[in-house]
C-alpha positions in Angstrom: -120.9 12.7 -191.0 -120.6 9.1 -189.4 -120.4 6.4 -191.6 -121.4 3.9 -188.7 -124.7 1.4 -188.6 -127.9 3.8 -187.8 -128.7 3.2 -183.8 -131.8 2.2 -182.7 -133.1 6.1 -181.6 -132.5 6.9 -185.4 -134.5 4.0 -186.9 -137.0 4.9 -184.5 -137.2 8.1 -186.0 -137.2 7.7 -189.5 -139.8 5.0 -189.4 -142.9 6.1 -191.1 -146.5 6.0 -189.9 -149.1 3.2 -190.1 -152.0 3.5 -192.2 -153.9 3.8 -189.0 -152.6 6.8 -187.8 -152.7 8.5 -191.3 -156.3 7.5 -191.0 -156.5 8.9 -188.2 -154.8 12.0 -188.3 -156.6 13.2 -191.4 -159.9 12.8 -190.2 -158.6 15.1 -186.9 -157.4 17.5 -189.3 -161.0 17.8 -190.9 -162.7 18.2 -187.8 -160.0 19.1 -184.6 -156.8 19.9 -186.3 -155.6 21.6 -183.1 -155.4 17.8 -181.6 -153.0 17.4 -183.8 -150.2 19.6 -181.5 -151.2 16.0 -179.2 -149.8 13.6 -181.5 -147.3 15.5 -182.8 -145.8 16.1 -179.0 -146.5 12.0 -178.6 -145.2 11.1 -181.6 -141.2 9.9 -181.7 -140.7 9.4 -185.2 -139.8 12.3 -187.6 -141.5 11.0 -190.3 -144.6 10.9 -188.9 -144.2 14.4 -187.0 -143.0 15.3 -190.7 -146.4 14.2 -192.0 -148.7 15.8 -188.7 -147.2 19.4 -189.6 -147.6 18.9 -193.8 -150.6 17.9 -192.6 -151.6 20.9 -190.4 -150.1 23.3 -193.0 -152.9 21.8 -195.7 -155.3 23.0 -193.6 -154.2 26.1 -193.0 -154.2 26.8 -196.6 -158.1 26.0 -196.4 -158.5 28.6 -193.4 -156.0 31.5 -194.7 -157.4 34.9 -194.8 -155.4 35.1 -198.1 -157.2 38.7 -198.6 -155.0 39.9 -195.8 -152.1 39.6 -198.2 -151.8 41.6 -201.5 -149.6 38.8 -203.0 -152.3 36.3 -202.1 -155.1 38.4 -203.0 -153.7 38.7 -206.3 -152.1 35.6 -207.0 -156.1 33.9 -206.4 -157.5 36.5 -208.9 -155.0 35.2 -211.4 -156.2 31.9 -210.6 -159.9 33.0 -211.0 -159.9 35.2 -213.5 -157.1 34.8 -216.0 -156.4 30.5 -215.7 -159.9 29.8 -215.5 -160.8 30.8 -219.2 -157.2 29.8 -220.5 -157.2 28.0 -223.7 -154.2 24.8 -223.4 -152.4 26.1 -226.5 -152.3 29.4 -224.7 -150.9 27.9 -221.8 -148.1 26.0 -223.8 -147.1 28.9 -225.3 -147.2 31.2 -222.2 -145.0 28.2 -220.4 -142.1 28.2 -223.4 -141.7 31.9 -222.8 -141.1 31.3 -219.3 -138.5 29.0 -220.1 -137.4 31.2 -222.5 -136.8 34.4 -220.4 -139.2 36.4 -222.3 -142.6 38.3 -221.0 -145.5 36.3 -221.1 -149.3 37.9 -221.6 -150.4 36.6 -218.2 -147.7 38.3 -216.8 -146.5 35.0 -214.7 -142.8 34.3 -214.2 -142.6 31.3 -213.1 -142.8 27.5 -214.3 -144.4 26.5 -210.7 -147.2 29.3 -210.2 -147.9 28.9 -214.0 -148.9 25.1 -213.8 -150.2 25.0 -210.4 -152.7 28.0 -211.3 -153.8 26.6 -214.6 -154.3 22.7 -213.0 -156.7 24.5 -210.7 -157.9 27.2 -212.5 -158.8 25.2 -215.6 -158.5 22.0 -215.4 -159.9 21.3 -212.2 -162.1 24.6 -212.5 -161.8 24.7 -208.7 -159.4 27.6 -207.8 -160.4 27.1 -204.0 -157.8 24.5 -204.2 -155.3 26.5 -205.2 -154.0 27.4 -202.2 -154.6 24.5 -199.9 -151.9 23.2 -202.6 -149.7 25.4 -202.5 -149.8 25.4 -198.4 -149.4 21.4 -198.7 -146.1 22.0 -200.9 -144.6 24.9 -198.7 -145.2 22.7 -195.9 -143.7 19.6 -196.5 -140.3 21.3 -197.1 -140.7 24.1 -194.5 -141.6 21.2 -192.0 -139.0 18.9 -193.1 -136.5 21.6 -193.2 -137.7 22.7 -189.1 -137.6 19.1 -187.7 -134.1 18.7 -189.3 -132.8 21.6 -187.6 -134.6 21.1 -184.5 -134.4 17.4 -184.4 -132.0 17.6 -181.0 -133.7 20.3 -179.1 -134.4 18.9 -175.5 -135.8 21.7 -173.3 -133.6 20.8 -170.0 -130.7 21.7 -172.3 -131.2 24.9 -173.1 -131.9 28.3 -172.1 -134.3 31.0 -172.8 -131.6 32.3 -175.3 -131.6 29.3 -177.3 -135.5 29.3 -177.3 -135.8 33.2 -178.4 -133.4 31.9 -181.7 -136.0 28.4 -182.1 -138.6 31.2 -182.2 -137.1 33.8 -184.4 -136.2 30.7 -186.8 -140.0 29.6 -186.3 -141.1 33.1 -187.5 -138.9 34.7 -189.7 -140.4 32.9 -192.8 -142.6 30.3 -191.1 -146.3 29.0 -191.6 -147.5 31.9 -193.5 -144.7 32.2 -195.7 -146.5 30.5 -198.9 -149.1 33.8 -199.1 -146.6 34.7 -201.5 -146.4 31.2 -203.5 -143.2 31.4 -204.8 -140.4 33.2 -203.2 -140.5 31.7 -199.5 -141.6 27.7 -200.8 -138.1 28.3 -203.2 -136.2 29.0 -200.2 -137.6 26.5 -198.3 -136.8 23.8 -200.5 -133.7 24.7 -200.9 -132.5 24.8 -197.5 -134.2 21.2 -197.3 -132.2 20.0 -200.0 -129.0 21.6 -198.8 -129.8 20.1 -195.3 -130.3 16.4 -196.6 -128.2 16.5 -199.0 -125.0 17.0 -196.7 -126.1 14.6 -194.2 -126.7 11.9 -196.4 -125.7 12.5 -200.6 -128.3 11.4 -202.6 -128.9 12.2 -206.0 -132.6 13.2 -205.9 -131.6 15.8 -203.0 -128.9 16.9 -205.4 -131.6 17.2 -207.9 -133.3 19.1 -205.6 -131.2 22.2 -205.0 -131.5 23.3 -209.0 -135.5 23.5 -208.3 -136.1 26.7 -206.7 -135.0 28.5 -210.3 -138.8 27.0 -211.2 -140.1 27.9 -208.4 -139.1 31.6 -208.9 -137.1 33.1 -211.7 -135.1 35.1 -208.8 -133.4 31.8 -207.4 -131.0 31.9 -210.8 -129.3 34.4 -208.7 -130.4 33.5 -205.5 -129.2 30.2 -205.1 -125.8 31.0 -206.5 -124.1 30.6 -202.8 -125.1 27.5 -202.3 -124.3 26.1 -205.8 -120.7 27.5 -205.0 -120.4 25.8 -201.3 -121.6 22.7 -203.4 -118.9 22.9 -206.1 -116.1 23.8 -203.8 -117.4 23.1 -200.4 -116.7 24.8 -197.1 -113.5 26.6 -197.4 -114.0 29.3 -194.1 -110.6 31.4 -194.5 -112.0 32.4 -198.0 -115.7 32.6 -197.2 -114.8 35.0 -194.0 -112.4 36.8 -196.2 -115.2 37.5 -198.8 -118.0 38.0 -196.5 -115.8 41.0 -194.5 -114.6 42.3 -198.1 -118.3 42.5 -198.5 -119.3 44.3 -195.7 -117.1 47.3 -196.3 -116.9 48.4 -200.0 -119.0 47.2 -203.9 -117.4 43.8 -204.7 -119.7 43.4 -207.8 -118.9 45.4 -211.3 -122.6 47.1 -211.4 -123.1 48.4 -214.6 -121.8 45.1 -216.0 -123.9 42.4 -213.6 -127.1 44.9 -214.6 -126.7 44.6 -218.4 -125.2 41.1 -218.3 -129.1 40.1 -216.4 -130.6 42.2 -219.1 -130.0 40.5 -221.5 -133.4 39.3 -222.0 -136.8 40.2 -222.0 -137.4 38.9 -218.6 -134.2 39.9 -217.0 -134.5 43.9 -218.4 -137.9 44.0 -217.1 -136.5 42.4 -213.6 -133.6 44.9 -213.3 -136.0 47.8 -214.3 -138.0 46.9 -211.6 -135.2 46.3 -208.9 -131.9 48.3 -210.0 -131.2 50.9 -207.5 -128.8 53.5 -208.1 -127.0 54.8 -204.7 -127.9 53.2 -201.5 -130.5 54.7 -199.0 -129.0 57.6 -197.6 -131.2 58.1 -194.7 -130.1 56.5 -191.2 -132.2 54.0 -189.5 -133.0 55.9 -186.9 -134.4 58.4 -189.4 -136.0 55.9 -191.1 -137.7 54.8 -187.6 -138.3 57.9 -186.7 -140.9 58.8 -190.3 -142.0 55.3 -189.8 -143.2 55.7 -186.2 -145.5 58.4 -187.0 -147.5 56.3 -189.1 -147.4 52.7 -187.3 -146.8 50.7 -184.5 -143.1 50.4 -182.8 -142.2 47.3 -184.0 -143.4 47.9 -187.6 -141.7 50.8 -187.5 -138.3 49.3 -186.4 -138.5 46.6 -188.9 -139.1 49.3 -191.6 -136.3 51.3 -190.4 -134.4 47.8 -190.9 -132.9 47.1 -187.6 -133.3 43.3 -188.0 -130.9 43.3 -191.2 -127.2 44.1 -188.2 -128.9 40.9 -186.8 -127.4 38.4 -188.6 -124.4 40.0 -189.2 -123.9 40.7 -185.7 -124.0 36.6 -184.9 -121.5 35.7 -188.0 -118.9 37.9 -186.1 -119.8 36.3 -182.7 -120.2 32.7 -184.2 -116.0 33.5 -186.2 -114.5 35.2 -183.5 -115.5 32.6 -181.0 -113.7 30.1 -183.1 -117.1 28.0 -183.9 -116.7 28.1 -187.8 -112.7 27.2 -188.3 -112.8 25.0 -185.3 -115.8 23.8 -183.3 -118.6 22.4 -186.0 -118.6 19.4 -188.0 -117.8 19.3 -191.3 -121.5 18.7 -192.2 -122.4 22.2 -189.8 -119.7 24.2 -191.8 -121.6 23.4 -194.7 -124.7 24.7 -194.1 -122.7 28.0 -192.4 -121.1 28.3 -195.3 -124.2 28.7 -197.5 -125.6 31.2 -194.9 -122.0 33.5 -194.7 -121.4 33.2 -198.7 -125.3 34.3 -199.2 -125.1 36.8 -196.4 -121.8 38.3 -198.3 -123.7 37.7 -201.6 -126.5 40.2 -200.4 -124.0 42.9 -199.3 -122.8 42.6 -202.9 -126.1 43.1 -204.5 -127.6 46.1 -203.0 -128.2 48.0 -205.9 -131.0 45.6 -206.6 -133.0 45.8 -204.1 -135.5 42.6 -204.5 -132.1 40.2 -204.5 -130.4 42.0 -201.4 -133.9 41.7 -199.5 -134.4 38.0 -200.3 -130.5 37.4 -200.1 -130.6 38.2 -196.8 -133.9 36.3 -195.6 -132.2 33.0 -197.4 -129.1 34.1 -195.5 -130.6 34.1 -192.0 -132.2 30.9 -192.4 -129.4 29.2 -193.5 -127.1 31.1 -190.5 -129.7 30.0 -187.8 -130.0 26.7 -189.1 -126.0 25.8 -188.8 -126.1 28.0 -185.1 -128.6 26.0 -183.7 -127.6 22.5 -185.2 -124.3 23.4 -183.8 -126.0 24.0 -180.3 -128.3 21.7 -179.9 -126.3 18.5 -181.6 -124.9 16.5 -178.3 -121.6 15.8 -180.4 -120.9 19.8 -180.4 -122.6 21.4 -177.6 -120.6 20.5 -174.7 -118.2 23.3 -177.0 -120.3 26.1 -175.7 -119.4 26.3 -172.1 -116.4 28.5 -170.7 -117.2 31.0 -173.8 -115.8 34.6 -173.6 -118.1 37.4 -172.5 -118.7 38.8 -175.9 -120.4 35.7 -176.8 -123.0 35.9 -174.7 -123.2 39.8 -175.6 -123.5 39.0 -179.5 -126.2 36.4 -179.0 -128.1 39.1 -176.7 -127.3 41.9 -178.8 -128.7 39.3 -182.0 -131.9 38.8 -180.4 -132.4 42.4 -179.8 -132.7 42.8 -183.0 -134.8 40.6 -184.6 -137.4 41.3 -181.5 -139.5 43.9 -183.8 -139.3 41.4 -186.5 -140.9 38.6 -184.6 -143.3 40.7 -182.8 -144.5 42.0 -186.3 -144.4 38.6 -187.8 -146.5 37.3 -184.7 -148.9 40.1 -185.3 -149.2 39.1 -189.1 -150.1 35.4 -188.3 -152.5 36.5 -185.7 -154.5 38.6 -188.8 -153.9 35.7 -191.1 -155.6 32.9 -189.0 -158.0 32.6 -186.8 -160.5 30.0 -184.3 -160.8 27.3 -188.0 -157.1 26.9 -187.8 -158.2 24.9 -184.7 -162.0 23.3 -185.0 -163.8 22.6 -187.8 -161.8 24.0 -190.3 -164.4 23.1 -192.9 -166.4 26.2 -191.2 -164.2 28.6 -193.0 -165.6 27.8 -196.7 -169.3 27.1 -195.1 -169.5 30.2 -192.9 -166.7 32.8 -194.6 -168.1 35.7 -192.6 -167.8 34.0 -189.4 -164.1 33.3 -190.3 -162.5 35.8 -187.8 -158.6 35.8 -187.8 -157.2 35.4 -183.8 -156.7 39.5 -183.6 -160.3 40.1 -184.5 -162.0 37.9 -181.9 -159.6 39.0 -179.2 -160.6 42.8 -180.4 -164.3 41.3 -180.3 -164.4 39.9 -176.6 -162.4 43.0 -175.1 -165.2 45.0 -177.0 -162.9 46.7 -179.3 -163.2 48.1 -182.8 
């Protein structure tokens, strides 16, 4: 991390936008929000590109088929039906057994979906809001956290590998990831807090990383890694050490993490619902191969859980080639270090389920984000030329992997959004049958089903 006077390329881009173009873009956004790709591409300031993609994500919120999610389905009936009618003493009470680990009669887990839902539901009475909100809040961190990573990618610098791991990034938990409210915006914020933090300490990004545990109850657990890369920061002899320990035998005492999280009301009804006993015994090409038979390929490879070598498969690349011990900055070994000690921490949790799946997601973001800083930064890309074979090979092999996932998350966003997205997105409330997502109108003109 330089400690020299900002140059003039970085003040440009951390200058904010006028009044004018706020103006401006929001009355695009209620009318043309697709023209707002235009002044995003023009635009040279993060800040403002910042703002055009919270922006864009508030709309989408507006337009979301949220009844092609279960999670979203259900988390709006809860707004609807349960918050609207909710008394405040009620609510009080139902908050202070969140806080206090215990089960609450709503059966809502979290401080953030708990005062968002009633705000809407009953205060404002106008649970349409609900998840235009909660769109605007995913977004500012998940764009923040994008243009961060991103913030050096020049096209005549890279290669069509490079752009299949922009797009995996892009799509692994990207603009639909708030269906589920709480889980993906946790993440999201912290991996933005992580990511500013380290480039430039400041105590409200500090402040930021204990959030997610609000957010959702899981990030007590899940945010563990990064809390230990904070207290000790990057030590990459240990890390690898643990990570490979990890990937080969039970690290963690089970019985004794189990009863320890049981402890409370919450936490036995949490480890009832994810404890497993023995790992999956089936292969994943058994797995594909039931799958198949009811879906599509790639759904089926993504339940046979082909994406989860993935980012395995680039940690060994990215230590073998030296990067980690060597080749980043102290500021990319970070951010690595989060990704490998949550990687490692989701090998050691695999007897509950819900904290290995999510462990892992948190672990790939984290992995791409260091990977492609370390990339695309001009102070350590010039460090990727003369490589061995292998590299290439493991980067290939990487991106193999993930395809099915990004062709079924592609697929997903296609059912979830449609023409409004793009023009007149206030057509979506006024005309709800005639909001098509993009699969059914492309069904509709090749005269489909």
């Amino acid at each position: 991390m330089s400690s020299t006077a900002p140059s003039i390329r970085d003040q440009s881009r951390a200058a904010g936008p006028s009044r004018r173009q706020i103006g401006a873009a929001i009355v695009k956004a209620a009318i043309v929000p697709g023209l707002l790709a235009l002044d995003f591409w023009k635009a040279r300031s993060e800040r403002y590109r910042h703002w055009l993609l919270t922006l864009f994500m508030a709309v989408l919120g507006f337009v979301a088929l949220t009844e092609r999610s279960g999670d979203a389905t259900r988390h709006l009936m809860a707004v609807e039906l349960v918050y609207a009618n909710m008394p405040f003493g009620v609510f009080l009470d139902e908050l202070w057994r969140i806080l206090t680990f215990r089960l609450t009669e709503s059966g809502t887990k979290d401080v953030y979906k708990h005062v968002v839902s009633y705000f809407f539901g009953s205060v404002l009475g106008m649970p349409q809001l609900f998840f235009p909100f909660i769109a605007t809040v995913y977004g500012y961190f998940f764009a923040g956290s994008v243009l961060h990573v991103l913030r050096h990618l020049n096209l005549s610098h890279v290669n069509y590998v490079i752009l299949g791991f922009v797009g995996v990034f892009l799509l692994l938990r990207g603009i639909d990831g708030y269906f589920t409210v709480r889980t993906w915006t946790g993440m999201w914020i912290l991996v933005y807090a992580c990511l500013k933090y380290y480039e430039r300490p400041r105590l409200r990004y500090l402040l930021l990383m204990f959030v997610p545990p609000f957010i959702h109850i899981g990030f007590f657990l899940l945010a563990i890694p990064a809390w230990i890369v904070l207290a000790f920061g990057s030590r990459p002899l240990l890390y690898t050490v643990i990570f490979a320990v990890s990937s080969v035998t039970t690290v963690l005492p089970v019985e004794d993490i189990t009863e320890q999280i049981a402890q409370t009301e919450r936490g036995a009804a949490q480890v009832r619902g994810y404890y497993r006993e023995e790992q999956r015994e089936t292969s994943a090409l058994e797995e594909f191969a039931g799958a198949r038979e009811q879906t599509n390929w790639y759904n089926a490879y993504r339940r046979a859980g082909v994406q989860r070598w993935a980012p395995t498969v680039l940690v060994i690349t990215l230590l073998a080639s030296g990067f980690y011990f060597s080749k980043m900055t102290r500021y990319q070994k970070r951010i690595f270090s989060i990704g490998l000690m949550t990687l490692a921490f989701s090998n050691m949790t695999w007897f509950l389920f819900a904290v290995h799946n999510r462990s892992l997601t948190i672990a790939m973001i984290f992995i791409l984000s260091a990977f492609l800083m370390t990339r695309l930064d001009p102070q350590t890309r010039g460090q990727f030329r003369g490589l061995p074979g292998f590299y290439k090979g493991g980067l290939h092999l990487t991106l193999l992997l993930y395809f099915p996932l990004v062709v079924y998350q592609a697929s997903v966003i296609s059912e979830r959004y449609g023409f409004f997205s793009l023009i007149f997105p206030f057509g979506a409330l006024l005309f709800p049958e005639a909001n098509l997502s993009f699969k059914e109108a492309i069904n509709a003109m090749l005269g489909r089903g």
